[in-house]
N, C-alpha and C positions, 0 to 999 in steps of 0.2 A: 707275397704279402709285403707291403709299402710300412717302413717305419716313419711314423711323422711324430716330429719334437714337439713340447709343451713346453708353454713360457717358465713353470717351474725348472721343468730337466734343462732346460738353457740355462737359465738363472744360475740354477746350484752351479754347471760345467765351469761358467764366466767367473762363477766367485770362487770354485775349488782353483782356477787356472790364476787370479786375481792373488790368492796366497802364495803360490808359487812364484808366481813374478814378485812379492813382496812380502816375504816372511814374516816381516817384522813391523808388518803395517796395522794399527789394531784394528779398524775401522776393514781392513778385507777379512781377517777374522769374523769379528762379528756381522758382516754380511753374511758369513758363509754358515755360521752356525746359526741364524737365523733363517736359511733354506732348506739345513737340518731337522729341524723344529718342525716346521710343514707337515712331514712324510708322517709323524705319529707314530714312530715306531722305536722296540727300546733302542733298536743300533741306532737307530739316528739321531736319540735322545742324547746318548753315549757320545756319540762324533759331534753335537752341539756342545755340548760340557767341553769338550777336549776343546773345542775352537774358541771358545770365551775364554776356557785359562789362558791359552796363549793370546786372545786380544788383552787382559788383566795384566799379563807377565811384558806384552809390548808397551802396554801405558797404565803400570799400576797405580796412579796416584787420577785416576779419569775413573769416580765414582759411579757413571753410568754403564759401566764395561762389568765390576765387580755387582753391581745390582741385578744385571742379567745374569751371571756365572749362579748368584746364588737362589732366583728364580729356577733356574734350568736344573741344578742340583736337589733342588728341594721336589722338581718334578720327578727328576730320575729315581728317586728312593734315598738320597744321601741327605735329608734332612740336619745332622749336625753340623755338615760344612757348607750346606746352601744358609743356615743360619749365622755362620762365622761370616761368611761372603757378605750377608747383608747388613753386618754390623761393620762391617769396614766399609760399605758404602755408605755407612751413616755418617763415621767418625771421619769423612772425606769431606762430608757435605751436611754438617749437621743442620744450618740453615734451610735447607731443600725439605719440599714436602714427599714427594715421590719415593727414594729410600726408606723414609721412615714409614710411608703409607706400607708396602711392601714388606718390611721387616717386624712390622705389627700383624699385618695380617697371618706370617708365618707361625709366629707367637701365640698370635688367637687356634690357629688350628693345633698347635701342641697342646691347648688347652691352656695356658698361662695368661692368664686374663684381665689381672691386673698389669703385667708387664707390658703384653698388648695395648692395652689404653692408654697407658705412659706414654707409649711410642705414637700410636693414632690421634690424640691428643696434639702433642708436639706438632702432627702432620697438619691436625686443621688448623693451627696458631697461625703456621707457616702460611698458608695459601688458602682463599677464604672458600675456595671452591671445592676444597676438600670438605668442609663442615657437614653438609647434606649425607656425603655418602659414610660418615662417621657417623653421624647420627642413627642412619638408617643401619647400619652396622652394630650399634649397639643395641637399639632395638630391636633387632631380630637375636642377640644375643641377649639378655635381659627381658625381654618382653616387652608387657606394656606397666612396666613398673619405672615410676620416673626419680625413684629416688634411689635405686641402686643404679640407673643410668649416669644419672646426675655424679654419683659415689664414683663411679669407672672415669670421670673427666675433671682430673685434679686441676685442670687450668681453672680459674675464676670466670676468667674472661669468655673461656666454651660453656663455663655453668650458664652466663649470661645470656649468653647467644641458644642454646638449648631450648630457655626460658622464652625466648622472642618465639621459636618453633611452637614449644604448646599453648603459647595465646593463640598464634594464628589456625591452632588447632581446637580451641577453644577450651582450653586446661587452664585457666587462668590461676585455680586453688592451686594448683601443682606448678605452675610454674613461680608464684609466690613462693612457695616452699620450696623451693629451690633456689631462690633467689635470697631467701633469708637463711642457708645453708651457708652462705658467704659472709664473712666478714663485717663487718663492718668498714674498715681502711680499705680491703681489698672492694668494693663497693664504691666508696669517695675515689677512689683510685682510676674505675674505670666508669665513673658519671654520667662520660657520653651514653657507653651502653646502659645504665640505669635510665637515663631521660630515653632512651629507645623503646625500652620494656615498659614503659609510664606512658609513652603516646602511643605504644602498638595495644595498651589494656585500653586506651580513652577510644582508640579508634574501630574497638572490637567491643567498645559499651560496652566496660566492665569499669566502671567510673569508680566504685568504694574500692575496689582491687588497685584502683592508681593513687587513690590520696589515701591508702594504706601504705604502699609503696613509699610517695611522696614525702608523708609525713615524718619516715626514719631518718629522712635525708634532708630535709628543711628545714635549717636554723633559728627561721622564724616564723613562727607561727601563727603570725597576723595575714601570713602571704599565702596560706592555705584558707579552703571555705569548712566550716561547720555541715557534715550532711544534715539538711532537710534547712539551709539558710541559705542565702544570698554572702557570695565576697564581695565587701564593702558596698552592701546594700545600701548605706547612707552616703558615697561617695566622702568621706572622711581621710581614705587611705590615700596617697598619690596615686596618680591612673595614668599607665606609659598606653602612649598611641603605637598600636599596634604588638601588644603585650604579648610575647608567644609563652609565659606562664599557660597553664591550663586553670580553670575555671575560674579565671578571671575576666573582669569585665573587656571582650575586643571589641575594640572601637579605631577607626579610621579616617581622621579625620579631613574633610575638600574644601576645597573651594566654594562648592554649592551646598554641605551640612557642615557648620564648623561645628567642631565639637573639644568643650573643654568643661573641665571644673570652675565653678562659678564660689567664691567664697562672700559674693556681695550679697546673693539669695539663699538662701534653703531653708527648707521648713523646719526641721530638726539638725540638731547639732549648728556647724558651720558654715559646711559648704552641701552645693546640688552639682547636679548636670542639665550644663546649658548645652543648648543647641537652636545655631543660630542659621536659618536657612534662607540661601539666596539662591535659589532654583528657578530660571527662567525657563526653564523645559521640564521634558518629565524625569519625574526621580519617583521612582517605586522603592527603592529599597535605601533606608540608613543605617550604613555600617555602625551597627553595636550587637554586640550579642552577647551573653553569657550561657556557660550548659551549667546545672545546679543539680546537684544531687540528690536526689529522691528515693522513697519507699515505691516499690511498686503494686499498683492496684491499692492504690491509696488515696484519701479525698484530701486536699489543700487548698487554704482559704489563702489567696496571693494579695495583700496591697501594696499600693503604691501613691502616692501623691503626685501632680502635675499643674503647670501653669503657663499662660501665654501671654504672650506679647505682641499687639500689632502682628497678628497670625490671620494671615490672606493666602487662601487655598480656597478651589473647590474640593479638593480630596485632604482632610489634615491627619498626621499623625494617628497609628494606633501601635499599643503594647499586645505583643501575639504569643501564648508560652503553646509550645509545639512537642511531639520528640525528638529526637536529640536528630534525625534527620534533616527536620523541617519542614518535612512532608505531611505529617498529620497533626494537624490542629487540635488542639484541645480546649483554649478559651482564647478569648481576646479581647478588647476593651472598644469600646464606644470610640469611634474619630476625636479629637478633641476641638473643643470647641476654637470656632475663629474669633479674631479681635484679640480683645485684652481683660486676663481673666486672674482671679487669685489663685490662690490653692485651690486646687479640689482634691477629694479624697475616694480614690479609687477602686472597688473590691471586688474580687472574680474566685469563683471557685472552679476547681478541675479534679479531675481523677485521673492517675498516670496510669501506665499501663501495663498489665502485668508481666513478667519475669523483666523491665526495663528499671534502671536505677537511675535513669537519667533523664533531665528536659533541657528544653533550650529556649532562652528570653529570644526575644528578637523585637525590632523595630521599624513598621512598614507606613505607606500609604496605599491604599486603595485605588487601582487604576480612575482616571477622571471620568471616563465614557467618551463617548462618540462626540457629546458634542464640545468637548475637551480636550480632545487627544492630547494639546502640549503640556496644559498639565501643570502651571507652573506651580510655587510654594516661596510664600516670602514671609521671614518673623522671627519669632524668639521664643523657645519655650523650656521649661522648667522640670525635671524629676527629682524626684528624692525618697530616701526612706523606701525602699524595695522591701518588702518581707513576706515572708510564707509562714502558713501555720498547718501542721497537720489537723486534721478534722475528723477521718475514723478510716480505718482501714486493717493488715492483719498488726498485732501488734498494739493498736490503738490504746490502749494504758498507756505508752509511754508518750503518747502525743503532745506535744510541746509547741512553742513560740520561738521562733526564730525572728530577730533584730538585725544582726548583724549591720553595727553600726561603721 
């Protein structure tokens, strides 16, 4: 019978032969004791342990040498010294995620579960890639209970980022309550992740769940909207081009839609919104939009006032309130007339839709047709005074008037 060698029995031969030419090399150490490992068996468990210490004792102060030793230890059956091991790989590297990931996980199986989370905590601060499997970690340790999870992750900053996980899981109530578990300073402290948690509830249409959020954290409360009104529905407030607030008016203003605040016209109060259009091709869409906060499966009587100037279109202007998509239609207004017009006064009703708290304004033209295709648009025209009124839905005693001036 013919013996034929296997890459491992090479391997181990090269790395036991690799110590002997270098005793005191750590790196042929743990070579060798990781070919040990392989075979699965307790001798060779045993001769692995032996080979880390002496990689540990060649270069004690190389936390990744000490981090294996107390792996290999904790496998062998000697748990109190693979737990020493891994705390000196921490106190070598406390910056590092990998030690602590490690020396938490050991923690977790003795059952010590606060001390655990200390450490695994710590792990996902360090490196952001740890986060998920911490998370997933405590969740199978906890359940599906989010606020002893939340409890096991003393950092603020993983309570935040936890919070981001059950929006996009669709917990938005829980992840609020977790998010108001924190602080207040600790909150203003880490803002960035606050506005995170505030566009990942708007972009998961969960619109009262963000100017709830919002509201703790916003100074001033002109810059926030009223649910079931228009922000600065009467164009009163200053209006930044290209405002990344949330529900506030975005607007964009060209070359071919100029768009500003007008204080020389407006029907109520002071000032409107002008837009002044030099469009010698086609323009279907004018950047403005607002999302507004809404009851859902609700009726709302919407007006608005509007007026023109030397307005020459074959397609002019209409107001479109949609869902917060933009996909589905719910009313829209008449073209506005061409030429040069006064005020007129505007009024459309809609029902929104149910389990939705959300709609979106927006501002279009209607393709020309065929025998138009280019479509141009030239003139001046006038809105002001946006407001909604609920009209009846569930809830409807408390229906009210919204201004918002």
């Amino acid at each position: 019978m013919e013996y034929t060698s296997t890459p491992d029995a090479d391997g181990i031969e090269m790395a036991r032969m690799a110590t002997r030419w270098a005793p005191g090399d750590a790196l042929a150490h743990w070579r060798l004791a990781f070919f040990e490992e392989k075979n699965f068996s307790p001798e060779n468990l045993a001769a692995a342990v032996r080979e880390y210490e002496l990689a540990v004792q060649a270069e004690p102060y190389d936390y990744r040498y000490w981090m294996e030793l107390g792996r290999a230890l904790e496998a062998s059956g000697d748990t109190s010294n693979g737990e020493k091991a891994l705390w000196r790989a921490v106190e070598l590297a406390p910056s590092y995620s990998h030690p602590r990931w490690q020396y938490g996980n050991l923690l977790l199986r003795q059952g010590k579960v606060d001390d655990a989370f200390a450490q695994l905590s710590r792990a996902a601060e360090a490196d952001d890639l740890m986060r998920t499997p911490v998370f997933a970690l405590a969740s199978q340790v906890f359940g599906d209970d989010p606020d002893k999870i939340a409890r096991a992750l003393p950092s603020p900053s993983l309570r935040l980022e936890f919070a981001l996980n059950l929006i996009k899981s669709g917990k938005s109530d829980d992840a609020l309550r977790i998010v108001r578990s924190i602080t207040t300073s600790d909150r203003q402290s880490d803002r960035a992740v606050i506005d995170q948690v505030a566009k990942s509830l708007i972009d998961n249409h969960q619109f009262r769940a963000a100017l709830s959020l919002l509201s703790e954290l916003e100074p001033d409360a002109s810059q926030l909207p009223v649910p079931g009104q228009f922000w600065n529905g009467g164009f009163e407030l200053p209006i930044a081009l290209s405002d990344p607030k949330p529900f506030h008016w975005m607007i964009d203003s060209r070359p071919q839609t100029q768009i500003a605040v007008d204080a020389a016209r407006a029907h109520g109060g002071h000032d409107s919104l002008r837009i002044v259009f030099k469009s010698p091709g086609k323009l279907e869409s004018i950047p403005i939009t607002q999302t507004v906060i809404v009851d859902p499966d609700t009726q709302y009587k919407f007006e608005f006032y509007q007026r023109t100037e030397a307005l020459i279109s074959a397609s002019s202007p209409i107001v479109v309130v949609s869902d917060v998509s933009g996909r589905d239609k719910l009313t829209s207004s008449a073209p506005l007339l061409s030429g040069t017009n006064d005020w007129q006064h505007v009024t459309l009703t809609f029902k929104t839709r149910p389990k939705e708290d959300g709609i979106l304004i927006s501002f279009y033209r209607n393709p020309c047709g065929e025998k138009d295709p280019i479509c141009p648009i030239f003139g001046t025209v006038w809105y002001d005074d946006f407001t909604l009124q609920r009209i009846s839905g569930p809830g409807s005693s408390r229906a009210g008037a919204g201004t918002s001036r």
